[in-house]
N, C-alpha and C positions, 0 to 999 in steps of 0.2 A: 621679471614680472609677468612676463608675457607667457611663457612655457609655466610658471607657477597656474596663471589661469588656466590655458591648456590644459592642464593635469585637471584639476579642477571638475574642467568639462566631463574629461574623458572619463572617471569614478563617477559622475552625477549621468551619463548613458548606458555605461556597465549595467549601473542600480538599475535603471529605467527597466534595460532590456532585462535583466533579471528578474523583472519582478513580472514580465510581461511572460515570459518563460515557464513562473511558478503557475499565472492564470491560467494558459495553456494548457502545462500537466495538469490541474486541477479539473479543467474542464474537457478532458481526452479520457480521465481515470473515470468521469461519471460515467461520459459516453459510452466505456466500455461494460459500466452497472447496466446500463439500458438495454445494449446486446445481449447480455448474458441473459437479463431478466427474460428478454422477451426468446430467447431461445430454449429456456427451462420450461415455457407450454409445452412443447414437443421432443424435449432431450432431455437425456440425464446431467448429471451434475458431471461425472464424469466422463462422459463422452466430449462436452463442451474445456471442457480440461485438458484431454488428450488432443484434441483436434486442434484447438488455442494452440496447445506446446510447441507442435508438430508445426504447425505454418510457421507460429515465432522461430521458432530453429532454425527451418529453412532459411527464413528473410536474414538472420543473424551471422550465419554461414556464410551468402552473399557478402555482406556489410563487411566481414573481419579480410574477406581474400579479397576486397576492393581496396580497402586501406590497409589490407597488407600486415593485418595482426595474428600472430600465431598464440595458440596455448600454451602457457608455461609449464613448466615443470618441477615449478616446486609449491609449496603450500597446498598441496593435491588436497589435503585434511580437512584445512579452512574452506575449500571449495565445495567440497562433496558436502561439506558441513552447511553450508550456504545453498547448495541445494536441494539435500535432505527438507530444512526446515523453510524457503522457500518452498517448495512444492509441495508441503503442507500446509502451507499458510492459503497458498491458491487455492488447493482441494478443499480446505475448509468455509472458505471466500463465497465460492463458488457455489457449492452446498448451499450455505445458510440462501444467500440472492435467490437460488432454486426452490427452496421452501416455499415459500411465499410471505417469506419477512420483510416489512416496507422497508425501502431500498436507505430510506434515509435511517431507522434504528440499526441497519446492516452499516453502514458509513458512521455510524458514529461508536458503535463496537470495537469497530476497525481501526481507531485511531488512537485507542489505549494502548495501542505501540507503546507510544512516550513513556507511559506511566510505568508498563513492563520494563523497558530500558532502564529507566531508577531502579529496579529493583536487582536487575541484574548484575547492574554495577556495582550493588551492595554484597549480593549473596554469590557473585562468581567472582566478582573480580577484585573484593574484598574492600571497596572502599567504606570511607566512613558516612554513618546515614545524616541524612542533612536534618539540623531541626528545624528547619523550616519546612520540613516537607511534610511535617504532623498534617496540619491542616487540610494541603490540596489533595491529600492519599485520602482524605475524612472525605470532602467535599467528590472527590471523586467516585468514589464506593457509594453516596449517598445520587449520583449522577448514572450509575450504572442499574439504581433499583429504581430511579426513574420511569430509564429505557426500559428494561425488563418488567419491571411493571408482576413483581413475583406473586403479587393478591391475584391478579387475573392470571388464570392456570392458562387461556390463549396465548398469552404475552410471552409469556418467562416457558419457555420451549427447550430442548436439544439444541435446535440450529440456532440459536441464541449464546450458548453456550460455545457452537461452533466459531461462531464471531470471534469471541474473546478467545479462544482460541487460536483464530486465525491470529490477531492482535499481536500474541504471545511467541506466534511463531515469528511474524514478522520484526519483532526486537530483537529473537536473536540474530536474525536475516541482518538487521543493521548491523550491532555488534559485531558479527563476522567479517562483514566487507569493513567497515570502519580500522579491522587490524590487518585485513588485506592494504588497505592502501596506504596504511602506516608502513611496513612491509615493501612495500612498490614492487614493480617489476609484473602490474594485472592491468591490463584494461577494462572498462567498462562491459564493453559486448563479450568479453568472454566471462567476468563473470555471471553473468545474466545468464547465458547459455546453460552454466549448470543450473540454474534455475529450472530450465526448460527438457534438461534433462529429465531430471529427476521429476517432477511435473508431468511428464510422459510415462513416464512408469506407475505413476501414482492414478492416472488417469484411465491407463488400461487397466491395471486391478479394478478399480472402480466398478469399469462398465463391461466385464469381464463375461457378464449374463444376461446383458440389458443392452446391447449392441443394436442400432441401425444405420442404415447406408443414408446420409446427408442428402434431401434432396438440393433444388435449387436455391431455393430462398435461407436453407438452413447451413448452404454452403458462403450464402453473403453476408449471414450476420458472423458464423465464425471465422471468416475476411475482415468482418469489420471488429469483433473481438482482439484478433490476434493485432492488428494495425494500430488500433486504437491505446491497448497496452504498452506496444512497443515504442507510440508518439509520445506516451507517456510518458513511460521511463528516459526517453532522449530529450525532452523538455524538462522534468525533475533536475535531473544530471545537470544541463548547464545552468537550471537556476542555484543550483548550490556549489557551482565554479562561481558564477558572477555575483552573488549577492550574499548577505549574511546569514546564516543556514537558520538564525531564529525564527527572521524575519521570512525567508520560505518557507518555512513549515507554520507560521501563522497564515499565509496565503493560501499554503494547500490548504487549511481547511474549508475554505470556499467550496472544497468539492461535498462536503457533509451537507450545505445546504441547495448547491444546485442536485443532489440526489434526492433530499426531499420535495423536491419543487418537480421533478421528473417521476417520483413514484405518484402525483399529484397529476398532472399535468398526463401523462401517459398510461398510470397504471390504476388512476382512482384510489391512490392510496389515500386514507385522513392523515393530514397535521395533527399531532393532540400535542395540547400542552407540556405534558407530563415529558415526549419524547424530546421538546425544546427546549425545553428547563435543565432536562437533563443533559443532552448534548451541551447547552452553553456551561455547564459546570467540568463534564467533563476537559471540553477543549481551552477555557480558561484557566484549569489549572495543573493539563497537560502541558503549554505553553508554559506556564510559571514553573515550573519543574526542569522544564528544556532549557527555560533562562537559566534560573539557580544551576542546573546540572552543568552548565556548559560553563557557568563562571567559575565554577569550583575545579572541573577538571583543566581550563585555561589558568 
């Protein structure tokens, strides 16, 4: 009875700290919108890319020969693959934040992950399309012309489109690792690395013409960029060890709203309506998609 309670405990602190984990990444992933924001005054988009990569790699490289992790050698495919469309997802990320897109339409862009994952899973991976998903696909589309906002020719832009973009890159980004760790034989930091890779490359093309030497102040926020990403991703990771992967990716979306509340609060961005109407359609029935998806493929 006694070791029954024990157990008990021990899944009801697991939860706790998982969830405490998801807050975290959620609130390290805005921090690092705030860096970039406030570094696109004075940088290009991709200069802040390259320079991001480049610290991330470094710190990464320490991390793997401390605990002693090498690269493998095989799924070289899925990796490069993982990198490729990371490092487009970032360059695009990046971009739109540099625009001058308020940070919270840029965060809720971003989070049609979900919705691209259904689709992927339909048209690559051949499963079958759920009828249940008539509706949230409806609701969704009508949540993205919200955001976009396509009557006002301000709103509905390029780097708008780079967003969902980014989005799109980012499910395949999941997709990939999700068959890497089916697979096994990857750790965490080395996938990410190829991220950082290929991010690096994408970043010097970038600023290929547009090149300057970082001063002080612009060498502390891409400190605080590269740091701020990497807490992220190492908070994400154990919240989706410790708790139930729905129930984190409803948490992350906390970070859609503390970005609006920080383009507010830092950058004089407006709240409209339109943009919160639309985020809460979006992220309600990106969730209800990740339920359904997840039950179907369990």
């Amino acid at each position: 009875m006694f070791a029954c309670r024990l157990q008990v405990i021990q899944v009801i602190v697991l939860f706790n700290i998982g969830i405490v984990y998801a807050i975290l990444s959620a609130f390290m992933f805005s921090v690092m919108y705030i860096f970039t924001k406030m570094l696109s005054a004075t940088m290009g988009s991709g200069e802040i890319v390259f320079f991001r990569s480049v610290i991330g790699f470094i710190f990464i490289q320490c991390i793997m020969q401390k605990l002693g992790y090498h690269y493998a050698k095989k799924d070289r495919t899925d990796l490069i693959m993982r990198g490729i469309f990371g490092g487009l997802a970032m360059s695009f990320l990046f971009c739109a934040i540099s625009s001058g897109m308020p940070l919270g339409d840029v965060s809720i862009l971003a989070k049609l992950s979900s919705f691209f994952v259904l689709l992927i899973s339909i048209f690559y991976l051949h499963e079958k399309f759920p009828r249940n998903a008539v509706l949230p696909i409806v609701a969704i589309v009508a949540g993205i012309s919200l955001v976009l906002r396509p009557w006002e020719f301000n709103s509905f832009s390029f780097y708008a489109l780079l967003a969902i973009a980014s989005a799109f890159c980012t499910a395949i980004v999941n997709t990939t690792i999700h068959q890497l760790y089916k697979k096994g034989g990857h750790n965490a930091w080395e996938i990410i690395s190829y991220l950082f890779i290929f991010s690096t490359l994408f970043g010097a093309v970038q600023m290929y013409d547009s090149f300057h030497q970082p001063d002080r102040a612009e060498w502390f926020l891409l400190l605080g960029v590269a740091l701020s990403s990497l807490l992220a991703q190492a908070f994400m990771t154990q919240a989706y060890g410790l708790t139930n992967q729905v129930l984190v990716s409803f948490v992350m979306y906390l970070g859609v709203f503390l970005n609006i509340l920080w383009g507010r609060l830092f950058f004089d961005e407006p709240i409209l309506a339109s943009s919160l109407c639309g985020g809460a359609l979006i992220i309600l029935s990106s969730l209800y998609l990740s339920v359904t998806h997840k039950n179907k493929a369990g």
